[in-house]
N, C-alpha and C positions, 0 to 999 in steps of 0.2 A: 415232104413231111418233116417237121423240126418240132420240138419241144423244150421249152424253158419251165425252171424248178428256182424257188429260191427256197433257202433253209434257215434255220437261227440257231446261235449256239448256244449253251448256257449262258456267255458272258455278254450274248445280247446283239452280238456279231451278225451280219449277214452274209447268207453267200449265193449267188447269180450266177446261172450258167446256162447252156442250150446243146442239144446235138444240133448239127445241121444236115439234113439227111436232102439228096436230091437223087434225080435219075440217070447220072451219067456220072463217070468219075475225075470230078471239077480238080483233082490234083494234075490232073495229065499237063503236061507243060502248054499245050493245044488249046485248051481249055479257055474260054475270056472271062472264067469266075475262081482262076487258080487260085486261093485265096491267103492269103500273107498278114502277117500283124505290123499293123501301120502304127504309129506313136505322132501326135501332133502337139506343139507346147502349147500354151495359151498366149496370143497377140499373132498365131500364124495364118495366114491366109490359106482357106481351103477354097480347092480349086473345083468349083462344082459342075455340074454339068449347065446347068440352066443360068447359073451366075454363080461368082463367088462371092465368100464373104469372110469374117475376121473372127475365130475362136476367142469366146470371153475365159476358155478353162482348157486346160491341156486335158488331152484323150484320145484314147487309142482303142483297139480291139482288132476284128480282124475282117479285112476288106476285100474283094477281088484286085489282084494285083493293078496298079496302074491308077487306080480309082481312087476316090474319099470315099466309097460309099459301104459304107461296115453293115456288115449283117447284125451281128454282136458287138460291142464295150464297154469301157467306163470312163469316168471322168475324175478331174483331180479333187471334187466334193464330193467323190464317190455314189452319183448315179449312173444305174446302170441300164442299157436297154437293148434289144435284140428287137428283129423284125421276121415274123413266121407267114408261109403263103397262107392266103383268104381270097376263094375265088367270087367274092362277094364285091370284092372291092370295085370304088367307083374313080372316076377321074374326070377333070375340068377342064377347057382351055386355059392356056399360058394368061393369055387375054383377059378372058370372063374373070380369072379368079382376081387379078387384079383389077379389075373395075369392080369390082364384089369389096375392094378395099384389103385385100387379104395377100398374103405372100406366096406366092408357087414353090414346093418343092418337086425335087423325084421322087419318087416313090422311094428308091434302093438308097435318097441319101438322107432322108429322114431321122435314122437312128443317128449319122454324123451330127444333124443339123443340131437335135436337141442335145446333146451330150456337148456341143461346143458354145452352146447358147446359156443353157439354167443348170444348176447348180441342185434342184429337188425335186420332185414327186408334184411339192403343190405348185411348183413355178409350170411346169409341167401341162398340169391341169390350168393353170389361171391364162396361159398364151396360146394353147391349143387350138380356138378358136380363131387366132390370127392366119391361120395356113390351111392352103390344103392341097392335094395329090395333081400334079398338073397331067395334063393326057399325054405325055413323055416317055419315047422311049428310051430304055435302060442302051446305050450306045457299043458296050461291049456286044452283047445280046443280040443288040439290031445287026451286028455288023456278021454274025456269027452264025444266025440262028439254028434252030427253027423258033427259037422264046425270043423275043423281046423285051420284054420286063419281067416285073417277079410281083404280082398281085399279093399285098400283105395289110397285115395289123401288126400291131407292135405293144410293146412292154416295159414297160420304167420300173424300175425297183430304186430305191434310195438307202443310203446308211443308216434309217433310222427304220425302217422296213416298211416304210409306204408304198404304195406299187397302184399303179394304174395302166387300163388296156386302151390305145387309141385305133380304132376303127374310121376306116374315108370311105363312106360308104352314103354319100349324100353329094354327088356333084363334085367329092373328093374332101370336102369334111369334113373333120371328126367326131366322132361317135366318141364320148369319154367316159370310161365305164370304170368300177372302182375292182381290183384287182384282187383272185385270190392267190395271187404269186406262182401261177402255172399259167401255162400258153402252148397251146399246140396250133392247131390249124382249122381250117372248115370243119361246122359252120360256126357262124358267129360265134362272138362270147356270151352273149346273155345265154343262146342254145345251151351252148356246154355246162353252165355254172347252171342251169336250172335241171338238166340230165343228171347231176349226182345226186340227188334226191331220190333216183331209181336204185339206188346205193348205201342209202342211209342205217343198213344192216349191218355194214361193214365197220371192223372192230380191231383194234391191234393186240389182240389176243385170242390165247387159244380156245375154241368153246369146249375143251375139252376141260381145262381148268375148273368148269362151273359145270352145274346139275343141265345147262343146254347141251353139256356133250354125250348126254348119255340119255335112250328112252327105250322103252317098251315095245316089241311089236305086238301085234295081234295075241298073237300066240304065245305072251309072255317072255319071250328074247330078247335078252338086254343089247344093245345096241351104243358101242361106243365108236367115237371120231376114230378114224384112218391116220395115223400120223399126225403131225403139225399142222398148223397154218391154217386153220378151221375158220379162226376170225376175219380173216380175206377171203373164206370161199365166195365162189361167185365174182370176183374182180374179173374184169374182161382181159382177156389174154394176147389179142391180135395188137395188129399193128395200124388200125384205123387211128384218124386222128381222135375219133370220138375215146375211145376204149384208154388212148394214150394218153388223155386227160384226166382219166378217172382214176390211172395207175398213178401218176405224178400227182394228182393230188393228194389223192391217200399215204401214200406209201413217206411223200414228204412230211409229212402229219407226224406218221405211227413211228419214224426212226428212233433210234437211242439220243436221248440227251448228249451233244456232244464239249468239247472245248473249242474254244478258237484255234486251237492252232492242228486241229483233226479235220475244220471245215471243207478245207477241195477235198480231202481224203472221202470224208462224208457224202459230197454234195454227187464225188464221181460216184460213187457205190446205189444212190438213188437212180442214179441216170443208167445205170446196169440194167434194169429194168424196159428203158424205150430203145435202147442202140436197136438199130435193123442191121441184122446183119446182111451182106452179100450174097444175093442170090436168094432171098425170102422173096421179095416183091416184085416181080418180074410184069411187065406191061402185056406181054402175049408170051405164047409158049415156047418162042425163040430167045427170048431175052434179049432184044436187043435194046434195050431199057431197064433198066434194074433202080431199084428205090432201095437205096441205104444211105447209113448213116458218112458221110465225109470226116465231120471229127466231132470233137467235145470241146467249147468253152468250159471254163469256168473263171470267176469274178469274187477276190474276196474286195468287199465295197470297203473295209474300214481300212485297208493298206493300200486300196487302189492298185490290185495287183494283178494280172492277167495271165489265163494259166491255158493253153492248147496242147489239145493233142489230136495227131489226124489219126482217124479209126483204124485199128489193126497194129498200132505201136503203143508201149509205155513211154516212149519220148515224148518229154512235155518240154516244149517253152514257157521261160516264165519274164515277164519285165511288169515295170509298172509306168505310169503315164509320167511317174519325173523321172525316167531316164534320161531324157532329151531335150537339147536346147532347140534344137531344127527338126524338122520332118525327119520320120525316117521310117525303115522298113526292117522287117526281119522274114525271115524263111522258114516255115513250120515242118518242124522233121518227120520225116515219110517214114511210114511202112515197107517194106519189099514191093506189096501190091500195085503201091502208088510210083515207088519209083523209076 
């Protein structure tokens, strides 16, 4: 389960970010998805699984160690993009897709490919078609298991706040769908964005404020709201992905006007709402599975800056995609839990 949220600030700013929440704790050093913030300049050869090939833009985020293949980044034109599980997705042979005239990725290195490829949102959209999900598996994963790959859609967001969702859900693909700047998981995204309609009650104020906060019973008993928060009653409270969509969108909506330079502060306080914490989502009654959140991106796209922290610390790293003239790596600081 992971969720992505982008926000805007008065000055026009945007900001991108995700938890990334899985079932096992990927910081453990054991782990083949420990995950670390990679930096790549532009002209460097990324070394892919299926082939490589040659970044037209420097960009980084944060990758399983060892890998190009980033769950979360950005780039130095400041688009950003993350990739969330969809067990919807489909996959192609290596083969077929190039005789199809079209280009094979992995699955897991798709956010790499496009963030070292285009530059926007529409660039984004207008090549989408050239590629699609080759039936590959993820080689950390194979070698490790019991997963193999990581069955996903994904998310672009741009500096200027365009965003779009791509789905391989056709032979591997995509499905190019226009974006409401949130992203969780199954099922698809038309599903999701057409569910909050079951929602359309929902208000960033109190109804307490207004003659809705107060009626009559029967019996002539004036009846007023219970505290705050009236204009969100009824927001889904769990931790499904559906529920997680409805919270991240709203909630992104209804925040305070902010400034640019409040943005990660802002974008982290929205994402306060989907963390899992440890020990909520348990597979069976043993737990020997557990579904939480591993850490929090966030992405301000107009500095090109990258911000993490792994769950259960206020230690954040922060760099941006011109640190670097070479490849390079950095180490995301742990929690006690993770250490």
């Amino acid at each position: 389960m992971c969720t992505a949220i982008t926000i805007k600030s008065r000055q026009g700013d945007y900001f991108f970010g995700r938890t990334l929440d899985f079932i096992t704790d990927i910081f453990k050093e054991a782990d083949p998805l420990h995950p670390v913030v990679g930096i790549w300049p532009a002209g460097a050869t990324v070394d892919g699984q299926i082939e490589s090939w040659t970044a037209r833009y420097a960009f980084g985020g944060v990758a399983p160690r060892g890998t190009v293949a980033l769950f979360d980044g950005v780039n130095e034109a400041g688009l950003a993009g993350e990739l969330n599980a969809l067990d919807e997705q489909t996959w192609a042979p290596v083969d077929a897709i190039r005789a199809d005239g079209r280009t094979p990725l992995l699955t897991e290195e798709v956010v790499s490919y496009f963030l070292s490829r285009y530059a926007t949102v529409r660039e984004v959209r207008d090549h989408a078609d050239e590629y699609a999900c080759a039936d590959v598996d993820f080689a950390p994963l194979a070698a490790a298991g019991p997963f193999s790959r990581v069955p996903s859609h994904f998310i672009f967001t741009d500096a200027s706040g365009d965003s779009v969702v791509l789905e391989p859900l056709h032979d591997g693909r995509f499905t190019v769908l226009d974006s409401i700047g949130v992203l969780t998981n199954s099922p698809t995204y038309d599903w999701q964005v057409t569910n909050l309609r079951n929602y359309v009650q929902l208000q960033g104020f109190n109804a307490g404020h207004t003659q809705l906060g107060e009626t009559t019973s029967g019996s002539g008993v004036l009846l007023r709201q219970i505290g705050y928060g009236s204009g969100l009653l009824g927001i889904p409270g769990d931790y499904t992905s559906t529920s997680r969509f409805v919270r991240a969108a709203f909630l992104s909506r209804y925040i305070d006007d902010f400034d640019s330079a409040e943005g990660i502060g802002a974008l982290r306080d929205v994402f306060a709402s989907v963390v899992v914490p440890r020990g909520i989502e348990k597979s069976d009654p043993s737990g020997t599975y557990r579904d939480s959140t591993q850490y929090w991106s966030g992405y301000d796209l107009t500095n090109r800056a990258i911000y993490v922290s792994a769950h259960g610390t206020n230690a954040t790293i922060r760099r941006t995609v011109s640190d670097v003239t070479e490849p390079a790596v950095y180490d995301i600081p742990l929690a006690p839990v993770y250490a």
